[in-house]
N, C-alpha and C positions, 0 to 999 in steps of 0.2 A: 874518683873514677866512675861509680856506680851515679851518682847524681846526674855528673856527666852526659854517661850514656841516656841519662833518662830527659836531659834535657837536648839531647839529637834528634829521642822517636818524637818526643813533642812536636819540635820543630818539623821533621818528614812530615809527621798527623796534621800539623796546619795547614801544610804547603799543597797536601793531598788533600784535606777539605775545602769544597771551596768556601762556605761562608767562614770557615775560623782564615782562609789564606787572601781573603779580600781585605779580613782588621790589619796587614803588612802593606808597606807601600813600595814601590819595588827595590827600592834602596836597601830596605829591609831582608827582601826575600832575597836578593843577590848576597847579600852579609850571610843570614842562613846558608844558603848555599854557600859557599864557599869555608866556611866553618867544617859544614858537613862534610865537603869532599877533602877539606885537610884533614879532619879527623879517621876518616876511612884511609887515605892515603899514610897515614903516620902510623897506623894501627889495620894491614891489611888480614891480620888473623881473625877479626870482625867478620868478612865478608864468608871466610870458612866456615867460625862457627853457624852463622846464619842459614850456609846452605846445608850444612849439616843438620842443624836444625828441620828445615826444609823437606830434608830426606827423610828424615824419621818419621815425619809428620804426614809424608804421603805414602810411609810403608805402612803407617799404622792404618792410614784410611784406604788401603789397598787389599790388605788381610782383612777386617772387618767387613769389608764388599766381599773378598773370596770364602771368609767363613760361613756369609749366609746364603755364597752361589750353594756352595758345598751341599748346606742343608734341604736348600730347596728342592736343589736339582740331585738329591741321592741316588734317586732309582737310575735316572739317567748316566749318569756317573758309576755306579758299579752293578748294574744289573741290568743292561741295556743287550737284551741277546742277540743283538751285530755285532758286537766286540768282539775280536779274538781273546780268547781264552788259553792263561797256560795255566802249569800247575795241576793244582789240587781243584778241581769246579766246587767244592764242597768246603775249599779249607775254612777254617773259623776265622781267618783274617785274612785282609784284600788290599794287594797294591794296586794302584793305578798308575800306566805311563803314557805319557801322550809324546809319539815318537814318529820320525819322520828318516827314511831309507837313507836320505841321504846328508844327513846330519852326521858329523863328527863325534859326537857327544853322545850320542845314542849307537852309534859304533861303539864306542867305548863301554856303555854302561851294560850293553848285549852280555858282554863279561860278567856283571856284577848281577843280574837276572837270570842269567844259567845257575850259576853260583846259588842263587839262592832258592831255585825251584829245588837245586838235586841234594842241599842241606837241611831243606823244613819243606816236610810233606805233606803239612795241614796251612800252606800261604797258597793263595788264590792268587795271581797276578791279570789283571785287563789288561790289556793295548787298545790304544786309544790312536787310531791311525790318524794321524795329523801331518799330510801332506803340506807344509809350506816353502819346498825349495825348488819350486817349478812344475812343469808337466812328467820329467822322468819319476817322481816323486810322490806325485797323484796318482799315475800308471799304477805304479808298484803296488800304494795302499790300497788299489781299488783289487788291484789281482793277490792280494795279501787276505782281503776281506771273502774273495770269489774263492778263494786255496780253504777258507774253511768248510765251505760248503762238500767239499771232497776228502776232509778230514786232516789234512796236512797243515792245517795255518803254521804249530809250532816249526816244525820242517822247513817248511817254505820261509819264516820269520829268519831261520838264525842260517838258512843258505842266503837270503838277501844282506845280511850285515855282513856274511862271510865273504864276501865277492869283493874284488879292488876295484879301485876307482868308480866313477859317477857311477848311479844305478838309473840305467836310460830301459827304455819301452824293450830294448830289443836285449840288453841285460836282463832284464827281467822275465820275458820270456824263455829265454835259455835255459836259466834256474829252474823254470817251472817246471819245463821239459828235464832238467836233470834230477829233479826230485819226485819225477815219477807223477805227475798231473799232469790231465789231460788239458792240455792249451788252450784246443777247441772248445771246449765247454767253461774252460775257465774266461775265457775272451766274452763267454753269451753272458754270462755271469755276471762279466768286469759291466755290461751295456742295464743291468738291473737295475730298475732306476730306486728300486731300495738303497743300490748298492751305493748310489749316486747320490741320493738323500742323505746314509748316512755318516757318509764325510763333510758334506756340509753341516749336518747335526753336528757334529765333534769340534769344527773348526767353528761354529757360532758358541758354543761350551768355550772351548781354551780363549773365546774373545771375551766371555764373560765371566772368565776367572782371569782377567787381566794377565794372558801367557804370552809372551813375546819372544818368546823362541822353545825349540826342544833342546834336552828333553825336560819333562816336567812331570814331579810323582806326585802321589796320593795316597798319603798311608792313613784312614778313618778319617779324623777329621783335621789333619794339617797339609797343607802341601808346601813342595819342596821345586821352586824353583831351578830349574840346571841339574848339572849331574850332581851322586851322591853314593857313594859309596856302599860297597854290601856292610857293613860293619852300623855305616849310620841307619840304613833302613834294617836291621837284624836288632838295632837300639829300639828303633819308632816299635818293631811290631811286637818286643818284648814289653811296651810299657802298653801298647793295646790290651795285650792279655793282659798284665796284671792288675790294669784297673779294672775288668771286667769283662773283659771284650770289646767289638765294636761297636760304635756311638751309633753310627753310618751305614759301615760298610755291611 
């Protein structure tokens, strides 16, 4: 079997070079082929493992690219002072979530981030406003980012998850107004073209740690694609501390 297969990739490798696929004459290359696709065909677990193969091969070169955004880009990443801030500003370890209002998943994990501020009083948590599910979306991170400048971000954060359905311009203002922020100043706010930079600064980051959707963590130096439980980040940041602290954060 093992010979076999080894006398398939041959055959591919010739047929894909061209000077070794010129030494076949067509009679030849058509015999090849047809070998090949009755052996693929007889044996369609081949085509699995390959992709699977495949997969690993571009997750490994995907973390290896997100390990060294990580590094480069640290300060940016956990000490960028536009970020909303929860928590401890001082704790000895830093989550990061890049999270967007109107994501499912970030509904969900608002749960798992409450949870963990009011259980470990030395966890620093970032938000990372990462608008990608339209204009309702952008509204919100941009008046999310304007609500810190008035001291309310955590407030204004966990009345935005807490609201049903979409979070549109005029949901979000409502909020703002029910959580006791001034509108008015928050709107002149939302128009700072800091405030404006630095959602693009965030959304060029999650482009560059290869994110394709929220939500997505940052516990030192690993990140966590998708949701993830308080139990699995209360694991990450016990093994932060006890190798020494943070590498990064």
């Amino acid at each position: 079997m093992r010979r076999f297969l080894t006398l398939i990739a041959a055959a591919l490798l010739a047929l894909t070079l061209p000077a070794l696929a010129d030494s076949f004459s067509p009679a030849q290359k058509t015999e090849i082929e047809k070998v090949v696709k009755s052996y693929l065909l007889t044996h369609p677990e081949i085509l699995r493992e390959m992709a699977n193969a495949l997969d690993a091969a571009d997750k490994k070169t995907a973390d290896a690219a997100r390990g060294d955004t990580l590094t480069k880009q640290a300060k940016d990443i956990f000490h960028d002072g536009m970020d909303g801030i929860v928590g401890n500003p001082k704790g000895d370890v830093t989550v990061v979530e890049f999270m967007d209002y109107n994501c499912g998943w970030c509904r969900k994990g608002i749960k798992e981030i409450q949870s963990l501020v009011k259980s470990d009083p030395n966890v620093r948590v970032i938000m990372k406003e990462f608008p990608i599910f339209g204009e309702g979306s952008e509204y919100a991170a941009k008046a999310a980012l304007a609500s810190a400048r008035q001291g309310k971000y955590w407030e204004f954060h966990q009345a935005l998850f807490a609201s049903e359905g979409k979070v549109t311009p005029e949901v979000t203002d409502q909020i703002a107004q029910d959580v006791g922020l001034d509108v008015a100043k928050m709107k002149t706010d939302m128009a700072d073209p800091a405030i404006v930079a630095q959602i693009q600064k965030t959304t060029e980051l999650a482009q560059t740690l290869q994110l394709t959707g929220t939500p997505a963590f940052i516990v030192d130096k690993k990140l966590y694609p998708g949701y993830i439980q308080l139990s699995e980040i209360q694991a990450n940041l016990a093994d932060v501390r006890s190798s020494g602290g943070c590498k990064l954060c």
